[in-house]
C-alpha positions in Angstrom: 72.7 112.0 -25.5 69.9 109.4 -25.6 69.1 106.9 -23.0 69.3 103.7 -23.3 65.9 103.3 -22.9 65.2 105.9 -25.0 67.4 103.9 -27.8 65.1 101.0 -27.4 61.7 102.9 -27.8 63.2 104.5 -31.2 64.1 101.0 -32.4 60.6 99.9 -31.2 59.4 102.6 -33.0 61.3 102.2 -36.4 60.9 98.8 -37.0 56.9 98.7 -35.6 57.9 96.2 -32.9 60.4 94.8 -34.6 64.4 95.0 -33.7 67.0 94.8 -35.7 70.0 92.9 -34.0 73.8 93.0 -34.9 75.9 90.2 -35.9 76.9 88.0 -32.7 80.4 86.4 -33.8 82.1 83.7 -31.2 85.7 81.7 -31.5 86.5 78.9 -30.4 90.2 77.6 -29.6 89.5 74.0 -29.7 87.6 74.2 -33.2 88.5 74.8 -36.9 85.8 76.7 -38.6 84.1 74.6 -42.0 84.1 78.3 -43.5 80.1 78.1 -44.2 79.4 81.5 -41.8 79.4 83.7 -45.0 82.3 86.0 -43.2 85.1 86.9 -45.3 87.9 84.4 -46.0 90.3 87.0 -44.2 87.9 87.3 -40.8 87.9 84.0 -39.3 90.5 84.7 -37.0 89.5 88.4 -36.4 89.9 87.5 -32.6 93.5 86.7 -32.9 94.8 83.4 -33.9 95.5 82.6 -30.2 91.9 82.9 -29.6 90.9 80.2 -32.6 88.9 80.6 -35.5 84.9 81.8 -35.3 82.9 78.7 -36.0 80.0 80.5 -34.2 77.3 82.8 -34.9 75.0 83.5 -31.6 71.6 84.5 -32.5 69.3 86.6 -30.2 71.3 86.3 -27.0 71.3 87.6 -23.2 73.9 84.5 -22.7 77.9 85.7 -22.4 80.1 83.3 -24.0 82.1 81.2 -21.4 85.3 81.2 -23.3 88.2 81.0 -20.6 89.6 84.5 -19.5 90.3 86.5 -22.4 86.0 86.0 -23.2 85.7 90.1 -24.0 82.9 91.6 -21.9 80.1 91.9 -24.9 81.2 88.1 -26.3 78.4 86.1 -27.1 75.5 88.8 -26.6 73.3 90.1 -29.0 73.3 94.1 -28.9 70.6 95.9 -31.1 70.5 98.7 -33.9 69.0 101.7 -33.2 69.2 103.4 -36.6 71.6 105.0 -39.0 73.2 101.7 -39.9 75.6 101.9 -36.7 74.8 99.6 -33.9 73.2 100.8 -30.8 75.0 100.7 -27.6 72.1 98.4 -26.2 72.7 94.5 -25.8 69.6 93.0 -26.0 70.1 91.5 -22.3 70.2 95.2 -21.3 67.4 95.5 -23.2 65.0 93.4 -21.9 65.7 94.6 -18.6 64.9 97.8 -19.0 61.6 96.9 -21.2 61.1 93.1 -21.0 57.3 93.8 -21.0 57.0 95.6 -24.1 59.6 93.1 -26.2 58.8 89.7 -24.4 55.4 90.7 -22.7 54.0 90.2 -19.3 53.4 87.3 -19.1 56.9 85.6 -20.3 58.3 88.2 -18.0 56.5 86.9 -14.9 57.0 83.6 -15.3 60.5 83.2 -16.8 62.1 86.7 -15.5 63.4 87.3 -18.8 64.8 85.4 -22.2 66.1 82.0 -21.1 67.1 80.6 -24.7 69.1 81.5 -27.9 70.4 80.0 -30.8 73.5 79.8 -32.7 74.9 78.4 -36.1 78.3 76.3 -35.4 80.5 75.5 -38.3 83.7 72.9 -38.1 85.3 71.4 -40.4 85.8 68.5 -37.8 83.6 66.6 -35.1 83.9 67.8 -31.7 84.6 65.7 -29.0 82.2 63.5 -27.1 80.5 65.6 -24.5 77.5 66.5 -22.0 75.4 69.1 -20.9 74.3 69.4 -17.2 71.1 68.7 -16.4 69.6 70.8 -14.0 70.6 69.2 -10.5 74.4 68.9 -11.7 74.8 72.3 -12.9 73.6 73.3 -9.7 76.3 71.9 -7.9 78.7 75.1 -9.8 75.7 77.6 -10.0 74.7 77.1 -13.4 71.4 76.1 -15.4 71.1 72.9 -17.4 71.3 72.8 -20.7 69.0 71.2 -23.7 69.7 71.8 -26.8 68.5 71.0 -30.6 70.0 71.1 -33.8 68.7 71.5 -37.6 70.8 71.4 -40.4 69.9 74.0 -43.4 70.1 73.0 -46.4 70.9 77.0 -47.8 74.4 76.4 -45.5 75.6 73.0 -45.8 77.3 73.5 -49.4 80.2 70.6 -48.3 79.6 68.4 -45.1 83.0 69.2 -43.4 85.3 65.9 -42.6 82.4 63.9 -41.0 78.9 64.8 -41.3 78.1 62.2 -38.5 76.9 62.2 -35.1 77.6 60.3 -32.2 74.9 59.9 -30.0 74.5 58.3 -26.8 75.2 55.0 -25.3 75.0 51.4 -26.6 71.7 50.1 -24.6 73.8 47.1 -23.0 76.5 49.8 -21.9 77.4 49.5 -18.0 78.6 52.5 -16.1 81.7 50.7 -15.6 82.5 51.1 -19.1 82.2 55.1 -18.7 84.7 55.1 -15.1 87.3 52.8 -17.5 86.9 55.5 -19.7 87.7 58.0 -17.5 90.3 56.3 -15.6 92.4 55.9 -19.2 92.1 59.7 -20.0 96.2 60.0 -20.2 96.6 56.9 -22.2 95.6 58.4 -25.4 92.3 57.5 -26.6 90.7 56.4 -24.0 88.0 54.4 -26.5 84.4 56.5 -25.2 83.7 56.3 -28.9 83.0 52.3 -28.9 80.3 52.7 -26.7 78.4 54.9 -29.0 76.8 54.8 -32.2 77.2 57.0 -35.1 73.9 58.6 -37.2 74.4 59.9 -40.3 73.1 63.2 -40.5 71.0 64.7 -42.9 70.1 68.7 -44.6 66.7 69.7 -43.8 66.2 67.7 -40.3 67.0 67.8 -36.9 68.0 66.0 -33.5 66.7 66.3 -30.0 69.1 66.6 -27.1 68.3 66.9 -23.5 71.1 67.9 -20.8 72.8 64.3 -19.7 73.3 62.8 -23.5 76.4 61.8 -24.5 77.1 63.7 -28.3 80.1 64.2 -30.7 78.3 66.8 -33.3 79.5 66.1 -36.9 80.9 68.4 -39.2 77.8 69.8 -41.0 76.5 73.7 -40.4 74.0 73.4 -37.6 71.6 75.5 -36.6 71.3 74.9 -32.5 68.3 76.2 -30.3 69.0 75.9 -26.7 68.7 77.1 -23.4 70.1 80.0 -21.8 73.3 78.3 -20.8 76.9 77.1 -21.5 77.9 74.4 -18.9 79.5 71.2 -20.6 81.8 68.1 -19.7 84.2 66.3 -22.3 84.5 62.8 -22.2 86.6 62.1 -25.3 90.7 61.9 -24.4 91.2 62.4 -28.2 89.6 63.2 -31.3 91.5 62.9 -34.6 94.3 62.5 -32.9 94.0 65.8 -31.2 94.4 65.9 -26.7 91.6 67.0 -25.5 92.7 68.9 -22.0 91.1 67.1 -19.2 90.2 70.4 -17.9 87.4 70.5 -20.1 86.2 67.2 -18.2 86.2 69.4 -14.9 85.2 72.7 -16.3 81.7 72.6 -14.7 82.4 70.3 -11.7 83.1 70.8 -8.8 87.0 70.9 -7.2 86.0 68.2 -4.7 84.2 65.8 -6.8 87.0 65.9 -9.6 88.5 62.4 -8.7 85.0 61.0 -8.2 83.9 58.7 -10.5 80.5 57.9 -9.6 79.7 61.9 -9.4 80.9 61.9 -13.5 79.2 59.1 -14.1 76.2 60.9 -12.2 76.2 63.8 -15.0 74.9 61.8 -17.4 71.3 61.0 -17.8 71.4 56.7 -18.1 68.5 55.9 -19.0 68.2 58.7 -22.0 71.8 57.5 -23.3 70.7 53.9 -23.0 67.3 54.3 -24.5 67.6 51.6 -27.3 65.0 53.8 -29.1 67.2 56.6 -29.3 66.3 57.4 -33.1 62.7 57.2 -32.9 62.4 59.3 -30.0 65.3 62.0 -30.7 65.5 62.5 -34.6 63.5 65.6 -35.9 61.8 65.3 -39.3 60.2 68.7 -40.2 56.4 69.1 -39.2 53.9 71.5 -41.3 52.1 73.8 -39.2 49.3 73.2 -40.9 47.9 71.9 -44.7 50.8 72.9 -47.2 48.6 73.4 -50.0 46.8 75.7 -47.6 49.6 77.9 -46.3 51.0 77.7 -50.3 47.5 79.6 -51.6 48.5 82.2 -48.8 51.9 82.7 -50.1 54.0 80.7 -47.9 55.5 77.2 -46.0 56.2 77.1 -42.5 57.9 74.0 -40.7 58.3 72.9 -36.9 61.8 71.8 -36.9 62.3 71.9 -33.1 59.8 70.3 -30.9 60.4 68.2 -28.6 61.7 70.9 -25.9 60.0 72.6 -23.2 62.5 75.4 -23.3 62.9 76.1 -26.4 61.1 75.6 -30.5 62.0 76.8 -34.0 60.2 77.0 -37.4 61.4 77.5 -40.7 59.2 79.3 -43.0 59.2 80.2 -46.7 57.6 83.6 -48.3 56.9 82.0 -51.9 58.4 84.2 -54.7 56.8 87.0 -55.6 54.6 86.7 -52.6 53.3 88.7 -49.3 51.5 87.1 -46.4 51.3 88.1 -42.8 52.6 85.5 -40.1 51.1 85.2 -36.7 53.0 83.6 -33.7 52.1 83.4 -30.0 55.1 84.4 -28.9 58.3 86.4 -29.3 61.2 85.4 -31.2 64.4 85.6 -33.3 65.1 85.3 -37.0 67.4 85.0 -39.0 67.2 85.3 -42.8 69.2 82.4 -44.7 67.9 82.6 -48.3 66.6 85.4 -50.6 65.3 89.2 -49.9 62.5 91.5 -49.3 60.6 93.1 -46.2 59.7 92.1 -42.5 57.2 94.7 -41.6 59.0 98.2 -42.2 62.6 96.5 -42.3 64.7 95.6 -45.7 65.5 91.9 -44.9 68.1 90.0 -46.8 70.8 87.0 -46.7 74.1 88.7 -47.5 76.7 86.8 -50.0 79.4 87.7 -47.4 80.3 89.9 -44.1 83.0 91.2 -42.9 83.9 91.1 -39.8 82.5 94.3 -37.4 79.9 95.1 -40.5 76.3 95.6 -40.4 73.9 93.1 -41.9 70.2 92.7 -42.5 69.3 89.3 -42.1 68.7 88.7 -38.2 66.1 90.5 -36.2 63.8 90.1 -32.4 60.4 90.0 -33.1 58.4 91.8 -29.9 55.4 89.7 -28.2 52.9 92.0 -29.6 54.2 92.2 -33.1 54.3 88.6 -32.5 50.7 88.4 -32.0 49.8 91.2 -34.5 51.0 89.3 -37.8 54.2 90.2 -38.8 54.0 91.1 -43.0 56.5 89.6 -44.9 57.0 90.6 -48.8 59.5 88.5 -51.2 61.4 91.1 -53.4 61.9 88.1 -55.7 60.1 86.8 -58.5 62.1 83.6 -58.4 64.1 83.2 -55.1 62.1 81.9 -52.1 62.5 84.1 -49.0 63.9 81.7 -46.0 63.9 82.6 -42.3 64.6 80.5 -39.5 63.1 81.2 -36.4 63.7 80.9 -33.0 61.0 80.7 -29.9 61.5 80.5 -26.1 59.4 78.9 -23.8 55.8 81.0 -23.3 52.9 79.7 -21.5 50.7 79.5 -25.0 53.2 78.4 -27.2 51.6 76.1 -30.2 53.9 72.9 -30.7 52.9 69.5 -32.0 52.6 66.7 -29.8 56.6 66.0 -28.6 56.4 62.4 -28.7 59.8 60.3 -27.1 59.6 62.4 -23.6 
């Protein structure tokens, strides 16, 4: 039987640097799914209804879901396809640490030890409750990473909005951390009113919102498209949404059992002056950002888009191959994709948005592209004469990664 390195090269080999990954499919218990995922109406409780519906798709991951104790071993990580049509039995994780030079090169591999982002599609009908993300010295007190994050809302998979295709963000400038401990201190009184403190934003198909570790959110209910770092810590500070209990375990999930009863350490996982910042729009909303002239990059055959800036850990593009058209793409660093419109060819692979998927099958729209096919040019052809060919595309931190000025940091 082949190794599992040996696996890897002939995926290497087959794709000429580029991998073809496997659908990543994640529930969650405390979500209902919008239904935008493509999967088959039938599928989206293939985990068992006790599990919750998938409202998740992970993309090019070496992060396990943290999904309480029935997460199964392989949830949440990308695994690759070594040929044949059947999925190899090589997670991507394992992957890059048996040959993280040749797929995310040396120097990524010296200076981050490995693949420290991935991105994801969530998909609920409903909001989510108002939450955080660690930053770096809080998730430090369980052992964890921080976490940034970004979103971007395609306009291929946002068909219906869901029940409410707004976003809370952050904190009323005048708010007092007095405000957030009465909050906290009401948690079993039913809603314990987190939401008047925050402001609403309406959100929008084809842009995108910045979100460092210590902001307050409650995402809205449109298909989202969410680079972020190579974690999965969180606090809940909504008692109820729609209605619904939140369990004030998800307050405590990623603090520690001594400093559950203190305030001033929950009010310490937030990032004040970020929530506060009464210029929260102009520094945190995303409006896509040519890479460079349109009308040059249309006489080559294609668009591309920064739609995720503003991180150090993390960026994302969205590019168009124009129909009927080829043109070679060159990026300084490695990188997932996934394909969300159209068909045709990404070096020697077919590449192609599927209608629908059923749960446990094989698909040709996600792929890793290697640092040195990265660098190369990567070819793409558009099969169609009419229907653009749509990627989205994914980027970790590397020391020469192009991005436009940040701005609001």
């Amino acid at each position: 039987m082949a190794t599992d390195r040996q696996k890897i090269e002939a995926a290497l080999n087959k794709g000429n640097g580029v991998l073809r990954l496997v659908p990543c499919w994640v529930p969650r218990s405390f979500c209902i799914p919008g239904k935008r995922l493509k999967l088959h109406p039938n599928d989206y409780y293939a985990f068992g209804g006790h599990r919750g519906g998938i409202d998740e798709r992970w993309f090019a991951s070496t992060t396990k879901a943290d999904n309480g104790p029935e997460t199964l071993p392989d949830e949440g990580l990308s695994s690759i396809e070594a040929g044949n049509g059947a999925p190899a039995k090589v997670l991507l994780k394992d992957a890059i640490e048996l040959c993280g030079n040749e797929l995310l090169g040396p120097e990524v591999m010296k200076k981050f030890g490995g693949w420290v982002m991935y991105s994801k599609f969530f998909d609920n009908q409903e909001p989510l409750p108002f939450h955080v993300h660690q930053t770096d010295e809080r998730a430090a007190d369980v052992g964890r990473k921080g976490k940034p994050e970004a979103y971007y809302f395609p306009k291929q998979l946002n068909n219906h909005g869901g029940w409410f295709p707004y976003t809370f963000f952050g904190l009323h400038p005048r708010t007092a951390k007095e405000d957030i401990r009465r909050c906290l201190t009401s948690w079993d009184q039913g809603d314990n009113g987190i939401l008047d403190l925050s402001r609403a934003y309406r959100l929008r198909p084809g842009t995108g919102w910045d979100v460092p570790p210590g902001i307050l959110h409650a995402p809205g209910s449109l298909l989202t498209y969410e680079p972020q770092r190579a974690s999965d810590v969180f606090a809940m500070f909504q008692s109820l949404v729609w209605e619904a209990y939140t369990p004030k375990e998800l307050l405590f999930k990623d603090v520690p059992k001594e400093r559950r009863d203190d305030l001033d350490y929950l009010v310490s996982i937030l990032d004040w002056e970020l929530n506060v910042d009464p210029y929260f729009y102009e520094n945190r909303f995303m409006a896509p950002k040519p890479v460079k002239p349109v009308e040059e990059m249309r006489a080559e055959g294609y668009e591309e888009t920064w739609i995720v800036y503003k991180s150090e850990w993390f960026s994302a593009k969205e590019l168009t191959i124009l129909p009927g058209r080829t043109a070679v793409i060159r990026d300084d660093g490695p990188y997932g994709a996934i394909v969300i419109q159209g068909k045709g060819k990404l070096g020697t692979l077919d590449i192609e948005s599927p209608a629908m998927i059923r749960f446990g099958q094989m698909t040709q729209d996600e792929v890793f592209v290697t640092a040195n096919a990265a660098k190369a040019g990567v070819k793409l052809t558009n099969a169609s004469d009419t229907d653009p060919l749509v990627l989205l595309k994914h980027f970790g931190p590397h020391p020469q990664q192009p991005a436009p000025a940040a701005g609001g940091r």
